[in-house]
LOTORBA-807242 format. One record per residue (C-alpha): residue in three letters; x, y, z. Coordinates in steps of 0.25 Angstrom, whole numbers, padded with zeros to 4 digits, always signed. Layout:
BEGIN
alaXYZ ...
***
This chain:
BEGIN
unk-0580+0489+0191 unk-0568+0480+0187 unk-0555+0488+0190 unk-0542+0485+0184 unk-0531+0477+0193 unk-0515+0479+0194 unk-0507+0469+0201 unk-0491+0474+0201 unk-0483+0463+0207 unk-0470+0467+0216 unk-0459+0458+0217 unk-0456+0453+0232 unk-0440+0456+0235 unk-0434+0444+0244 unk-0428+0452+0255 unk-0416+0442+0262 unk-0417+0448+0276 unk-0408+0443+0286 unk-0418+0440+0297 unk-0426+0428+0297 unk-0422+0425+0282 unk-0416+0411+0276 unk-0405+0418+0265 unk-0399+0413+0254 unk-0389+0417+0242 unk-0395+0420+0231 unk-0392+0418+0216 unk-0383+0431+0212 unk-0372+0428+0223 unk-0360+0428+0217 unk-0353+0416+0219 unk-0362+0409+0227 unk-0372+0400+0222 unk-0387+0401+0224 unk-0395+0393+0234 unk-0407+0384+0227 unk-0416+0392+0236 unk-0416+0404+0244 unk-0425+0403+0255 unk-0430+0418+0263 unk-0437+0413+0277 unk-0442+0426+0285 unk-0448+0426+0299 unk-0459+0440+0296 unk-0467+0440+0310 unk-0462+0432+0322 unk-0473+0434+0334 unk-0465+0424+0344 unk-0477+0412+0342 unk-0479+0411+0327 unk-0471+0421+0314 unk-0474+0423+0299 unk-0463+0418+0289 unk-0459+0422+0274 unk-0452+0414+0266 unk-0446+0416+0252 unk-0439+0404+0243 unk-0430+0407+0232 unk-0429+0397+0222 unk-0414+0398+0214 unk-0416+0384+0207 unk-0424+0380+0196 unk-0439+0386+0195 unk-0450+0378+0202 unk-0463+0377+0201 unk-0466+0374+0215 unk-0459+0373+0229 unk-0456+0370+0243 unk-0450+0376+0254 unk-0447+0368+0265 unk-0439+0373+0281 unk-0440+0366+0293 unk-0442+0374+0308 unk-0430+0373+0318 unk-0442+0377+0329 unk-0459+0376+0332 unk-0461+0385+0318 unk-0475+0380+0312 unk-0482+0386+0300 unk-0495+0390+0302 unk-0499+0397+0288 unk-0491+0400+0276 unk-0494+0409+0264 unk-0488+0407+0248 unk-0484+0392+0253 unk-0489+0381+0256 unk-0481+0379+0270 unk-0482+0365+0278 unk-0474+0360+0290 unk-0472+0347+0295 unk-0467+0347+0308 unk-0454+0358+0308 unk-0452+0356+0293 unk-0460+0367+0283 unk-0464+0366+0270 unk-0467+0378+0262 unk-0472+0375+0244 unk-0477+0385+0237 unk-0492+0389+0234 unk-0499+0387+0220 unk-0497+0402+0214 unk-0480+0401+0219 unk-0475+0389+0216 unk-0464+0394+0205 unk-0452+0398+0208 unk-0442+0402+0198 unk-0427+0401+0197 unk-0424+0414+0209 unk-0439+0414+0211 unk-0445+0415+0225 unk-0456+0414+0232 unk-0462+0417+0247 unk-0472+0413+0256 unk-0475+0417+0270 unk-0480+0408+0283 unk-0485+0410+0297 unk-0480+0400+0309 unk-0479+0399+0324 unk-0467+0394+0334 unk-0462+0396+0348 unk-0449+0396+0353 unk-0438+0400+0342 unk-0442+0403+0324 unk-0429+0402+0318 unk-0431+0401+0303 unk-0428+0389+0295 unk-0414+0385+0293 unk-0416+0378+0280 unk-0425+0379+0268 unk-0428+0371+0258 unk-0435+0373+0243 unk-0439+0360+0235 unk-0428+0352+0244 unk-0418+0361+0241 unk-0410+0370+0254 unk-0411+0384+0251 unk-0402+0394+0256 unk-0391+0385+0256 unk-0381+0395+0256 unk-0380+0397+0270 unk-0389+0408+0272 unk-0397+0404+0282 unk-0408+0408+0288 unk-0406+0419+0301 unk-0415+0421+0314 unk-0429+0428+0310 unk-0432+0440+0313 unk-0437+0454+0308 unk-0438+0454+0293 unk-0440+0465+0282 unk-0447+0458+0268 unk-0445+0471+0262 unk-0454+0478+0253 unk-0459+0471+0241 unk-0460+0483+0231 unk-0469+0495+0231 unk-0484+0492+0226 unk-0492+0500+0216 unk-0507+0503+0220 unk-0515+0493+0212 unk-0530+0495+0209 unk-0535+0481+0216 unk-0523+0478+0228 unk-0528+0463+0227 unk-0526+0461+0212 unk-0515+0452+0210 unk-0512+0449+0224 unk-0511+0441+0235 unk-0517+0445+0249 unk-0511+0443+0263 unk-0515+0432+0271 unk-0514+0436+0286 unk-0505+0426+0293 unk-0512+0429+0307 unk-0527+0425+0301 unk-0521+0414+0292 unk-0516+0407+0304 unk-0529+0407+0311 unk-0538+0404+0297 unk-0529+0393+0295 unk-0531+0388+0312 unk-0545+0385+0309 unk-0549+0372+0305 unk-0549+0372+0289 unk-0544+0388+0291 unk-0533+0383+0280 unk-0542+0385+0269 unk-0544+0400+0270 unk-0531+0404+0281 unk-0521+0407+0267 unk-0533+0419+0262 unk-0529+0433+0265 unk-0536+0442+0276 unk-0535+0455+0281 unk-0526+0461+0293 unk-0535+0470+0303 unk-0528+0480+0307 unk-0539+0483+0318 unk-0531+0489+0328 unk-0517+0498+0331 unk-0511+0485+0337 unk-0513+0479+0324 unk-0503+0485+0318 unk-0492+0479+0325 unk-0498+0467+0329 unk-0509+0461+0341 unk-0504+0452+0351 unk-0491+0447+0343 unk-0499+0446+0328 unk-0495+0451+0316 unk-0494+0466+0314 unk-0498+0473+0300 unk-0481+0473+0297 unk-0481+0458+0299 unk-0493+0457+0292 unk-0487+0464+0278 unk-0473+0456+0280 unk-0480+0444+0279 unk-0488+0449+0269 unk-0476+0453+0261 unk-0471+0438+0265 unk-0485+0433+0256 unk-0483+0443+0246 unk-0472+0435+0239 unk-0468+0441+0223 unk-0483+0445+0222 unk-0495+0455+0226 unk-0501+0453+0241 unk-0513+0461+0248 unk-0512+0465+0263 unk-0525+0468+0267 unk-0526+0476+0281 unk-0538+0480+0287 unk-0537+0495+0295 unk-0547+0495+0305 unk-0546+0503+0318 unk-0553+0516+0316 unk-0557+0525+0330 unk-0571+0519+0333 unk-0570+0508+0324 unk-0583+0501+0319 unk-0591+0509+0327 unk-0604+0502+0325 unk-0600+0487+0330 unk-0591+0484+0343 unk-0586+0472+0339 unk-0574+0479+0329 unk-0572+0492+0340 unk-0559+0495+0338 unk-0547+0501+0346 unk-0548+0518+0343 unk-0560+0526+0348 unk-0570+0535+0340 unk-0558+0546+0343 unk-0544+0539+0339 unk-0543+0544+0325 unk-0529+0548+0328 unk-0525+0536+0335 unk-0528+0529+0321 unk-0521+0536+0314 unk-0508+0536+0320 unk-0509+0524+0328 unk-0515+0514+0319 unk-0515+0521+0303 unk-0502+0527+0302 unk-0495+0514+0307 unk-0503+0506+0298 unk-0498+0514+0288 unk-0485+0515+0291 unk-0483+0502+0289 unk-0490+0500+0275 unk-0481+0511+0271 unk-0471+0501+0272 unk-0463+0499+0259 unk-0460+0486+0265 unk-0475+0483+0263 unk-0475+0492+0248 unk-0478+0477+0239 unk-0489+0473+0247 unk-0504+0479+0245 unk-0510+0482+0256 unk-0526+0483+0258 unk-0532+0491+0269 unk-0546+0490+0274 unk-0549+0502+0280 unk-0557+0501+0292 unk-0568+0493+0291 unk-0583+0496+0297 unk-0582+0510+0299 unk-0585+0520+0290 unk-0600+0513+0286 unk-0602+0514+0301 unk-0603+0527+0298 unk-0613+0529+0288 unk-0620+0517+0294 unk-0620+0517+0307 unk-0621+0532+0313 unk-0632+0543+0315 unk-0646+0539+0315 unk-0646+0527+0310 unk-0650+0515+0318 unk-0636+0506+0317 unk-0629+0518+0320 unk-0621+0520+0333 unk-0614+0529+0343 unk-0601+0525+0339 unk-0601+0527+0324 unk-0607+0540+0327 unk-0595+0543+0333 unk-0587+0540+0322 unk-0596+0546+0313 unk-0594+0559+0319 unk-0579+0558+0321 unk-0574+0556+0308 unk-0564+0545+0313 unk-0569+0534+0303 unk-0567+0542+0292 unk-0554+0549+0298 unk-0550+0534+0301 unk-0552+0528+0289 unk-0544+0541+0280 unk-0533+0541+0286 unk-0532+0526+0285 unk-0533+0527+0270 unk-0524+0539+0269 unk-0514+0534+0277 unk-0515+0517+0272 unk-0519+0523+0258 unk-0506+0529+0253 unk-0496+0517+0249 unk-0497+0513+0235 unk-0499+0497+0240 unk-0510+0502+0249 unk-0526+0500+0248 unk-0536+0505+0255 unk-0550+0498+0256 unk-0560+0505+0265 unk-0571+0496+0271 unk-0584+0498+0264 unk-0593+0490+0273 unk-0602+0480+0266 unk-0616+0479+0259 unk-0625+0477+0270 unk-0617+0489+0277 unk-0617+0501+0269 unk-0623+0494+0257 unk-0638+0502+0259 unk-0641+0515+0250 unk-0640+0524+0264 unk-0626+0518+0268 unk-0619+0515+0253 unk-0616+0530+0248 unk-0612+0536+0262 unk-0603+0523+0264 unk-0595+0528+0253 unk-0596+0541+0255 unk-0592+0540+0270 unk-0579+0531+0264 unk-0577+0544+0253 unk-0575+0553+0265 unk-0566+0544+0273 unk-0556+0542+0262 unk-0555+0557+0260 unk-0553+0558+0275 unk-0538+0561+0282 unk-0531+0563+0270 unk-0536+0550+0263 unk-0542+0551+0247 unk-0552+0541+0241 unk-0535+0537+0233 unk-0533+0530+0248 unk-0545+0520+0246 unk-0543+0509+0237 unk-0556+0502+0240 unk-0568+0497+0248 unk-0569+0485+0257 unk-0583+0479+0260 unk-0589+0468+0268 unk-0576+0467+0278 unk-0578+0458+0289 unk-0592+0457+0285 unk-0600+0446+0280 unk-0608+0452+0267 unk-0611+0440+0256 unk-0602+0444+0244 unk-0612+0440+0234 unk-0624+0436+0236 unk-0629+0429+0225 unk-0643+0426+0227 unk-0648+0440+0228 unk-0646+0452+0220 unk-0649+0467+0226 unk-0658+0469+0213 unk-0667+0454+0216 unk-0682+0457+0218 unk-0689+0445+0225 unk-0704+0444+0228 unk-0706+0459+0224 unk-0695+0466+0233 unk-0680+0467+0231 unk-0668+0461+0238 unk-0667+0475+0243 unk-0679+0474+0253 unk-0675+0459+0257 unk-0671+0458+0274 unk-0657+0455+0269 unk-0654+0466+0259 unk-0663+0477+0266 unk-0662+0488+0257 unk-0647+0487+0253 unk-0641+0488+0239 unk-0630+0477+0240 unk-0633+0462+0245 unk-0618+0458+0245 unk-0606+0463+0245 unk-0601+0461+0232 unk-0611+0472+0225 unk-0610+0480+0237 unk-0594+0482+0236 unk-0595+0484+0221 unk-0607+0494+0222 unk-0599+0502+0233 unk-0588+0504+0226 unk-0596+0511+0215 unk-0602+0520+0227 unk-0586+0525+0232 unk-0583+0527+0218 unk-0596+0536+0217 unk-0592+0543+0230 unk-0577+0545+0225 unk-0570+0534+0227 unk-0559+0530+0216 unk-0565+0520+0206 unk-0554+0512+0205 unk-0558+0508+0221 unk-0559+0493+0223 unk-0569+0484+0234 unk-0565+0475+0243 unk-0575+0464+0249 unk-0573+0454+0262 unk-0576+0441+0259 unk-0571+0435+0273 unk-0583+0430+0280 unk-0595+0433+0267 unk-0594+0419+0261 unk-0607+0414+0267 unk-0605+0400+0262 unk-0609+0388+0269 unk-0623+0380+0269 unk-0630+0394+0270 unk-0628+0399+0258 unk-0637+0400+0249 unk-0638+0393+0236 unk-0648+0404+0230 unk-0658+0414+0234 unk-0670+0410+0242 unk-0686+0411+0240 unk-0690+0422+0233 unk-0702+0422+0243 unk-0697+0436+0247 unk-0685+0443+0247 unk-0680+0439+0260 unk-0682+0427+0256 unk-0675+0427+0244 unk-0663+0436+0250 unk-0663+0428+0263 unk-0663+0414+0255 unk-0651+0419+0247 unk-0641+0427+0253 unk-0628+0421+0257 unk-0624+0432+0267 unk-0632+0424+0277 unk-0629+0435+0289 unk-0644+0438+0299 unk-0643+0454+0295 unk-0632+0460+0285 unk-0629+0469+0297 unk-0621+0457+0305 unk-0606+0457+0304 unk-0601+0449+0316 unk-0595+0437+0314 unk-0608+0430+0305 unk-0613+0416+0307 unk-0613+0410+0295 unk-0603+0416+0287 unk-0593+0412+0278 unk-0579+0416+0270 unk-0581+0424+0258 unk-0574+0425+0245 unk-0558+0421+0246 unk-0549+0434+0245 unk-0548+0437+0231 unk-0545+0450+0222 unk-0554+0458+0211 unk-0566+0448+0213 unk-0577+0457+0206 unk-0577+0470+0201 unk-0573+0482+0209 unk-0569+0473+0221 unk-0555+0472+0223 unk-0556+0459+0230 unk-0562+0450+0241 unk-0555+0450+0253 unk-0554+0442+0266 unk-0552+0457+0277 unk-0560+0450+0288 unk-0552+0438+0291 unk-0561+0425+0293 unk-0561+0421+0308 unk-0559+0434+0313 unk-0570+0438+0323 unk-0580+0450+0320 unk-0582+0452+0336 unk-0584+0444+0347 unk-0598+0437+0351 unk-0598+0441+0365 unk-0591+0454+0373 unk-0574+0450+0371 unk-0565+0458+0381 unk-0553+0461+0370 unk-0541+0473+0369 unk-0547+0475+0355 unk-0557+0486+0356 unk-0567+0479+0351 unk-0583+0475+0359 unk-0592+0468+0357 unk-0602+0470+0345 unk-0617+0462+0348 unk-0616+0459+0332 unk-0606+0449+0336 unk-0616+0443+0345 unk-0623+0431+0341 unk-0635+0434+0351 unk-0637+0449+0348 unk-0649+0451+0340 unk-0644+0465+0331 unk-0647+0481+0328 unk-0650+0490+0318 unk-0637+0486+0311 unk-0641+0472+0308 unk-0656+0472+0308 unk-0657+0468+0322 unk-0652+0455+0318 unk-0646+0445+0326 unk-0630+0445+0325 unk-0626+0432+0318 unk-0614+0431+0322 unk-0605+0419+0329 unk-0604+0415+0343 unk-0593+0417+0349 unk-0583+0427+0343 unk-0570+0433+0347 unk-0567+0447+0347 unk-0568+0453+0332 unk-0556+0450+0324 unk-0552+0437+0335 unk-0553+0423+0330 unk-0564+0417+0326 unk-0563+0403+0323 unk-0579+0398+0322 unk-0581+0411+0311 unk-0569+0405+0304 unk-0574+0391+0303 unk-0588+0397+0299 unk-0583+0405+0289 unk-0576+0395+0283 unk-0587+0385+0283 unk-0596+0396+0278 unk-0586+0401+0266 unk-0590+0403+0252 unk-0583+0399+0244 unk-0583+0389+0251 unk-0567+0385+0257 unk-0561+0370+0253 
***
């Protein structure tokens, strides 16, 4: 079902602070004539090794149709990564032109772009800029020490039927640099990803990173005159993921209060920020742990003690309410709860409770079905988007798809129909009908020299299924850090009906959970799914794992997944 789409552009106010700002006069000074250019520099996060920039150029000349900022360092200041510019630097010497989509700039127009960058010792700004070979700011208002800086609020927002419609999302400056590390990393280090929120910590920042404030300056940095979309990921319930080691997080079964007070009601605090008011900001709320508990609990053979637990305790439900209630209520706010994927809750005995299940959370600690924009599937998973060569309604050699190994009974063989069939289930069960899906594409490309051209033999039907499937997992049921795998689909809003867009949650590179037992501060154990050797459970059809030697901690580095998802991406990259 096709929905309709509002974008509402706000305008961005150019907020002269005092601190870590170049400053020029400006036309409408009486008496004093305009400088050619105006030029705003500002220093947003400094963490003593490396900081994120914003600049804004003003242009008081004749109207171009493209440009060049250029500023040379006084100290070690290099440029690692840059957003809304194409920024190079030749020894101390910078060069910053404009991108395709914000090369005009009008007579009194402006425009602003953003950039990552390290140093040690001393990171005074720039003492002169120039635009197109002319000085700006040649008044004398120079530029002053950096320090703290407020952008200001860039107007309120008006809750929009698809958040992504008509807007650009926010590329996290922290996975950007690492992306564009890797060798040919630059072709994929500018697309925007999703900042976990997987911890208390978090929230402020681990070991001298980038806390969710510095995350939403610099995304109001990126935002420029249009729309952006910050996509966060809340995940920290008590007794998180209860069904696989590897993602344990911080909270016991019992710590409902603890997450509300310590982690939520910071969390939102901060979105309530009018400062933040212009951007729209996507939750993901808390992935992998209400399907645990219509999957994994009571007398079935996948279930286990600890989801038990948390079945009887409420606290997933609890959890996940009062994150919706509490995250739900700003107008420039959206709430998408994780839905699984296909080869999860996709089967006839899991699909209806799933949704009930999710009914009862959101009417749960004062949240309403009004909290939940949406649904998210697949995230950090690795179900095929489409699979082309197969249909759940193909019959082969007398038996249907259904029957095949692969399929084993489910209604959905990818996660395209999956998602879209879904969310006709939540509206059924009383979710609005104006709700909207969500897929990660990250790590579901499954490109490379195995992908299939076609189906196979129609010998039988694992024959045909097996011969033609892209998703070229061992079992559905694996989920750790997959051989073989590949980027998805790039980021992009309103792909089909009823999905409000593909989206990059998991970012590439980042580990599911390590091979081997890994001492770590995190919380999180080691899960024998992330083993290469171990040969499965009921959960993946006693299947061997697939999944990579030698892997960090989950969420750590990964640089050969990286490579291999790259190499394996389809589309293919350039």
């Amino acid at each position: 079902m096709s929905r309709s789409r509002t974008a509402i552009l706000a305008a961005l106010a150019l907020v002269a602070g005092a601190s870590g700002t170049a400053l020029a006069v400006v036309p409408g000074d009486a008496g004093i004539a305009a400088a050619p250019c105006t030029v705003d520099y500002k220093v947003q996060n400094d963490w003593g090794s490396g900081f994120t920039a914003s600049v804004t150029v003003t242009n008081n000349s004749a109207a171009k149709s493209s440009w060049a900022v250029k500023w040379s360092y006084a100290g070690s200041q290099k440029v690692t990564n840059a957003w809304n510019a194409k920024v190079t630097q030749s020894g101390a010497a910078v060069t910053a032109a404009n991108e395709s989509y914000n090369g005009a700039l009008a007579t009194g127009g402006s425009a602003s772009f953003g950039f990552q960058g390290t140093y040690s010792g001393s990171n005074a700004v720039p003492a002169t800029f120039t635009l197109d070979g002319v000085t700006c700011n040649v008044d004398g208002g120079g530029p002053t020490d950096p320090g703290p800086t407020d952008p200001g609020p860039t107007g309120p927002s008006t809750k929009v039927d698809n958040p992504y419609a008509g807007a650009k999302m926010y590329v996290n400056p922290e996975w950007s640099a690492k992306a564009a590390a890797e060798p040919g990393g630059s072709r994929v280090s500018n697309q925007p990803t999703a900042v976990w929120l997987d911890r208390i910590a978090a929230i402020n920042g681990v070991n001298g990173g980038m806390g969710l404030r510095d995350h939403l300056d610099a995304a109001l940095t990126q935002k420029g005159s249009g729309e952006l979309v910050v996509q966060l990921v809340i995940y920290n319930l008590p007794g998180r993921d209860c069904a696989a080691l590897a993602s344990n997080g911080e909270l016991g079964p019992t710590e409902i209060d603890k997450y509300k007070t310590q982690y939520i009601d910071p969390i939102a605090a901060i979105l309530a920020d009018s400062k933040y008011a212009g951007l729209r900001i996507v939750n993901t709320i808390e992935i992998d742990s209400l399907p645990n508990l219509v999957t994994n609990t009571g007398s079935r053979p996948t279930a286990t003690p600890q989801c038990d637990v948390m079945k009887a305790n409420g606290n997933y439900q609890k959890g996940v309410g009062y994150a919706l209630n509490k995250l739900g209520d700003a107008p420039n706010v959206y709430n998408y709860i994780d839905a699984g994927h296909h080869g999860w809750i996709g089967w006839d005995d899991n699909f209806a409770p799933s949704a009930a299940l999710f009914k009862e959370a959101a009417t749960t600690e004062g949240a309403t079905v009004n909290d939940v924009h949406g649904f998210i599937t697949n995230t950090a998973n690795y179900s095929a988007l489409k699979e082309n060569n197969f249909t759940i309604n193909d019959n082969v050699a007398g038996k249907s798809v259904r029957e095949s190994k692969w399929v084993d009974w489910n209604r959905y063989v990818d996660e395209l129909s999956f998602a879209q069939g879904f969310r006709n289930q939540l509206v059924t069960t009383g979710f609005n009908s104006g709700i909207g899906m969500l897929i990660d594409t990250s790590r579901n490309g499954w490109g490379g020299t195995a992908r299939p051209a076609g189906p196979g033999a129609s010998t039988t039907v694992d024959t045909y299924i097996e011969g033609g499937r892209y998703d070229r997992r061992i079992h559905i049921g694996n989920w750790c850090n997959q051989a073989g795998a590949g980027l998805g689909e790039r980021p992009q809003a309103a792909p089909a009906a009823g999905i409000d867009a593909y989206v990059w949650v998991k970012p590439p590179g980042e580990s599911d959970g390590s091979s081997s037992a890994i001492p770590n501060d995190e919380g999180k154990g080691f899960d024998r799914m992330c083993d290469p050797t171990y040969t499965g459970n009921p959960r993946n059809g006693h299947s061997m794992s697939g999944a990579l030697p030698n892997a960090p901690v989950s969420g750590h580095w990964f640089s050969a997944q990286f490579q291999q998802l790259m190499q394996n991406a389809y589309p293919p990259l350039p």
